[in-house]
C-alpha positions in Angstrom: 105.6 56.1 72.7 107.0 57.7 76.1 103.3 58.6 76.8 102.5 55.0 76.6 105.0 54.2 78.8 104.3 56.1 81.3 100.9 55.3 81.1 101.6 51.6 81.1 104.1 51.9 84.4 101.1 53.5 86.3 99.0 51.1 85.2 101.3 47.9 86.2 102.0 49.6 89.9 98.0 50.3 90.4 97.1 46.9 89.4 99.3 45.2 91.5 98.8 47.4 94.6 94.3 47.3 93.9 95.3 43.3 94.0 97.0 43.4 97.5 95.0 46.3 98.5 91.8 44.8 98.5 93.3 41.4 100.8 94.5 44.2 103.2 91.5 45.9 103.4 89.5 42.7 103.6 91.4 41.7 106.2 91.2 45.4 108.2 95.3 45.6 107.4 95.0 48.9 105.5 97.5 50.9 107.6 100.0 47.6 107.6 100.4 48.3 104.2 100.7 51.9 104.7 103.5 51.1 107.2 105.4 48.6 105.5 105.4 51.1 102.2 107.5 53.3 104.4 109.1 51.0 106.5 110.9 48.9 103.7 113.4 52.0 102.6 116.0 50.4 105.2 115.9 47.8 104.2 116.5 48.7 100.5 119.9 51.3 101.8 120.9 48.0 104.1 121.0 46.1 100.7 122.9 48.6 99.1 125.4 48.7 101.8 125.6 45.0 101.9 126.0 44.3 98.6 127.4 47.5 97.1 124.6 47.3 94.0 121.6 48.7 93.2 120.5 45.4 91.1 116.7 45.3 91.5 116.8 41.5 92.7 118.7 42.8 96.1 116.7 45.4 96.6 113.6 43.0 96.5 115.3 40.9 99.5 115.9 43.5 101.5 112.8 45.0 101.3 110.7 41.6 102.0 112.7 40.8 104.8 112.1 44.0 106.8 108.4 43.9 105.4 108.3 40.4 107.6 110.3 42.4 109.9 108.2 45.3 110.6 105.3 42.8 110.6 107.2 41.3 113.6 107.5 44.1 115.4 104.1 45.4 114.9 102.6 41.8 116.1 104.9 41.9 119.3 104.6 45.5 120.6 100.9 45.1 119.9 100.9 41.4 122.1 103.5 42.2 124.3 102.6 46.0 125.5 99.8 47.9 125.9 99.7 49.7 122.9 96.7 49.1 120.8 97.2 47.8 117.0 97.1 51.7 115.6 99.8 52.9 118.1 101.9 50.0 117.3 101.8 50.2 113.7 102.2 53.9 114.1 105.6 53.8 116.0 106.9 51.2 114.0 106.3 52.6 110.6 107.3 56.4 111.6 110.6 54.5 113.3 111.8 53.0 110.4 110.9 55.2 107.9 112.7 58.3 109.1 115.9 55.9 110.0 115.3 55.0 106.3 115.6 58.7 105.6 118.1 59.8 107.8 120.9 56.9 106.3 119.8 58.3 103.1 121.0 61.8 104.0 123.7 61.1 106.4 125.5 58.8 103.3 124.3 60.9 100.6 127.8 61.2 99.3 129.1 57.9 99.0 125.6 55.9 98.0 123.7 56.4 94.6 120.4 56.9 96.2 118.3 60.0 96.6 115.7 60.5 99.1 113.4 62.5 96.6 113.0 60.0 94.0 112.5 57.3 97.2 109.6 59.5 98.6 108.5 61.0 95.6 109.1 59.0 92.2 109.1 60.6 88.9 107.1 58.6 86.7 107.7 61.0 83.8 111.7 59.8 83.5 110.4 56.0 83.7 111.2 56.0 79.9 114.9 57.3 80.0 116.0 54.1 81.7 116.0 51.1 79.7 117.2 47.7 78.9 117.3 45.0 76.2 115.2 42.5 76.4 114.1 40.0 74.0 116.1 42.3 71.2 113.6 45.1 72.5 114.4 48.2 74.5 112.2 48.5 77.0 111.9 51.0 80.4 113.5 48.9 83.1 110.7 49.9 85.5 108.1 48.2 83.2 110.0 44.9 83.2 110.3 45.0 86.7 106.8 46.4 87.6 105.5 43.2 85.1 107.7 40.8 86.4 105.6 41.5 90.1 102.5 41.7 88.5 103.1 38.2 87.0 104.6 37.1 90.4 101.3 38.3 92.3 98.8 37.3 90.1 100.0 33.8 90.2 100.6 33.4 93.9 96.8 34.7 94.4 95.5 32.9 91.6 97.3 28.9 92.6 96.3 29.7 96.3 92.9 31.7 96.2 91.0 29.1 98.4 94.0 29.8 101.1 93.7 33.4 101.0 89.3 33.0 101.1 89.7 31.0 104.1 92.4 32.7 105.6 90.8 36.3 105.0 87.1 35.5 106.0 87.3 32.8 108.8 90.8 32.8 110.6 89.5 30.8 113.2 88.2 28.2 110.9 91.6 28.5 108.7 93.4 27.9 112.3 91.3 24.2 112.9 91.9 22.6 109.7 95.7 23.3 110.3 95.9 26.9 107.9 98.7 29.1 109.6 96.9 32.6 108.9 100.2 34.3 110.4 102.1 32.6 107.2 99.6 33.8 104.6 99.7 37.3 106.4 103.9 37.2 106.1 103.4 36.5 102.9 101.3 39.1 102.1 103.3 41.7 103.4 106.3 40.6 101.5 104.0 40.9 98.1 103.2 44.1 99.7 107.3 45.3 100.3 108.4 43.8 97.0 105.6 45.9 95.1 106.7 49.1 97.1 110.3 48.7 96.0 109.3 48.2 92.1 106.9 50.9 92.3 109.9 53.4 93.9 111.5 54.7 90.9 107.7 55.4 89.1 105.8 56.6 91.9 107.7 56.8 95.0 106.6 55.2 98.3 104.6 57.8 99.3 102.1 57.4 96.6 101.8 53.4 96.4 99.8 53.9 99.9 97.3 55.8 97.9 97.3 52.8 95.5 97.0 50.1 98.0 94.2 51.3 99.9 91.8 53.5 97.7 90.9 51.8 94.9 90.1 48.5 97.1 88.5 50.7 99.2 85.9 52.5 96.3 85.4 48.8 95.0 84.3 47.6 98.7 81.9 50.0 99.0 79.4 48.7 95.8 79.8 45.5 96.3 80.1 42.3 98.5 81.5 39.7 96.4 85.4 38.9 96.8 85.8 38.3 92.6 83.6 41.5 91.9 86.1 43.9 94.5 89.2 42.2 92.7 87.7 43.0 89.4 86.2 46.6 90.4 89.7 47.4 92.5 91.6 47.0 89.2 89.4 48.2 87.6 89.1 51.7 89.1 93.6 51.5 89.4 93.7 51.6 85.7 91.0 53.9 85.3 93.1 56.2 87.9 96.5 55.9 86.1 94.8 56.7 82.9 92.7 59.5 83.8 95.3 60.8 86.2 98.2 61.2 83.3 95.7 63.3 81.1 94.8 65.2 83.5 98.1 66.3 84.5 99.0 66.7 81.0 96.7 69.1 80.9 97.3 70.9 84.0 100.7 71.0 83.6 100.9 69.3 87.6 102.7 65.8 89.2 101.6 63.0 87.2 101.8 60.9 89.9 100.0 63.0 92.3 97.2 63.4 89.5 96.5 59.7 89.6 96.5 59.3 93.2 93.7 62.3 93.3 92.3 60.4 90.1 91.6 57.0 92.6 90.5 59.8 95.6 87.6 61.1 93.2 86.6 57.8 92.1 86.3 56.9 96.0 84.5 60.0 96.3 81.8 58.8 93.7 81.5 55.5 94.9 81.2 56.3 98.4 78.0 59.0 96.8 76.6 55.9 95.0 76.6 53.4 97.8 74.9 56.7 99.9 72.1 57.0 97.0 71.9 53.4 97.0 71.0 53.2 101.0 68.5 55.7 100.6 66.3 53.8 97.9 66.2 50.9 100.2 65.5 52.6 103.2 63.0 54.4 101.9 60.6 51.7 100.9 60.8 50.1 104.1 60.0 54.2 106.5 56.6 54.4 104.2 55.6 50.4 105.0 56.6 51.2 108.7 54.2 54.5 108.1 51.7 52.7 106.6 51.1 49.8 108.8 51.2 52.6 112.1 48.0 54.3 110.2 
């Protein structure tokens, strides 16, 4: 049973990050999310500090307000100075995460928090933790990693024309009265909130490898916005799945093996879509040839 556990938690956390992933890559946001996965850990010691508790529900707010927050400051050094969009996001993200990192260590002693698991996660220990619910004892990170699967799902299912609009034409979103900087705040808070559920499983780290690769592999075979969602999940579960086996077997991280598992799918879809370009281009060099003869 623990093995489907742990199975099942890295499945919730790539599913919800292929979901978000494949907006912010749509939108050219990839290394947003990277920064905001890094950014949010003061946000979750501020909560702690504030309210003295390590209740998941705090942690949430604090780490959607500084996802809004870095998203601030990203948006205003990149207006405001000369930096360009990279070097903003870089500075931000590298700022706050190593602040993050150093109140961490610094208040080690008095705080119930530990740096590794922040970075790293163990998904192995996901079933050790537990709570009733519904008369069943269940891993508290699956309830949680559920709860903002059900949360996402909804807000991009009730409001898909928003995000179409907002994520293909901004400028047409912007006429008819669409704020794209509210649907991109909100994004990013999706974003922070599934960073802090995914801590305890697979660290913040690894949730970037989540976010962006299997959105990426699923944008390179195909063109349609319902076919990447699908393909995106898709290729998450298939990562968490293959990923635990394989790590069974070599007796390595588990969630390191299913962040390699999602790099090798890239790998093969990135060959396919190669393969692919060659069969059409192909065709078209020998009826150039033959209409030169």
């Amino acid at each position: 049973m623990n093995d489907f556990y742990i199975i099942l938690t890295g499945i919730l956390v790539a599913v919800s990050c292929s979901i978000l992933g494949t907006f912010l890559v749509l939108r050219k946001m990839a290394m947003v999310g990277d920064a905001i996965s890094h950014a949010v850990l003061p946000g979750i010691v501020l909560s702690f500090f504030i309210t003295g508790s390590r209740e998941s529900i705090w942690m949430l707010i604090g780490a959607g307000l500084m996802g809004v927050f870095t998203t601030l400051i990203i948006e205003w050094l990149h207006k405001k100075t000369k930096l360009q969009e990279d070097a903003s996001i870089g500075v931000t993200f590298t700022f706050l995460f190593a602040l993050g990192v150093l109140l961490i260590s610094y208040f080690a002693e008095n705080i119930d928090l530990d740096q590794e698991c922040v970075l790293y996660g163990e998904i192995a220990y996901v079933p050790l933790n537990t709570i009733m619910l519904f008369g069943l004892e269940l891993p508290k990170a699956i309830v949680m990693l559920a709860v903002v699967l059900i949360l996402i799902t909804a807000v991009i299912f009730f409001f898909y024309k928003e995000w179409v609009i907002t994520t293909f034409d901004a400028p047409y979103a912007a006429s008819i009265g669409m704020s794209t900087v509210l649907w991109n705040y909100i994004l990013m808070s999706m974003v922070s909130f599934t960073t802090v559920a995914s801590f305890e499983s697979v660290g913040a780290i690894l949730v970037v490898a989540f976010l962006v690769v299997p959105a990426s592999a699923a944008y390179l075979i195909t063109d349609s916005l319902p076919k990447t969602l699908f393909f995106a999940v898709l290729f998450g579960i298939i990562s968490s799945v293959a990923g635990y086996y394989s790590a069974s077997i070599l007796d390595v991280s588990i969630s390191g093996a299913m962040a390699t598992a999602a790099g090798i799918i890239f790998i093969i879809c990135f060959i396919l879509q190669w393969i692919q370009k060659q069969i059409h281009t192909s065709p078209s060099i020998l009826q150039a040839e033959e209409q030169d003869v």
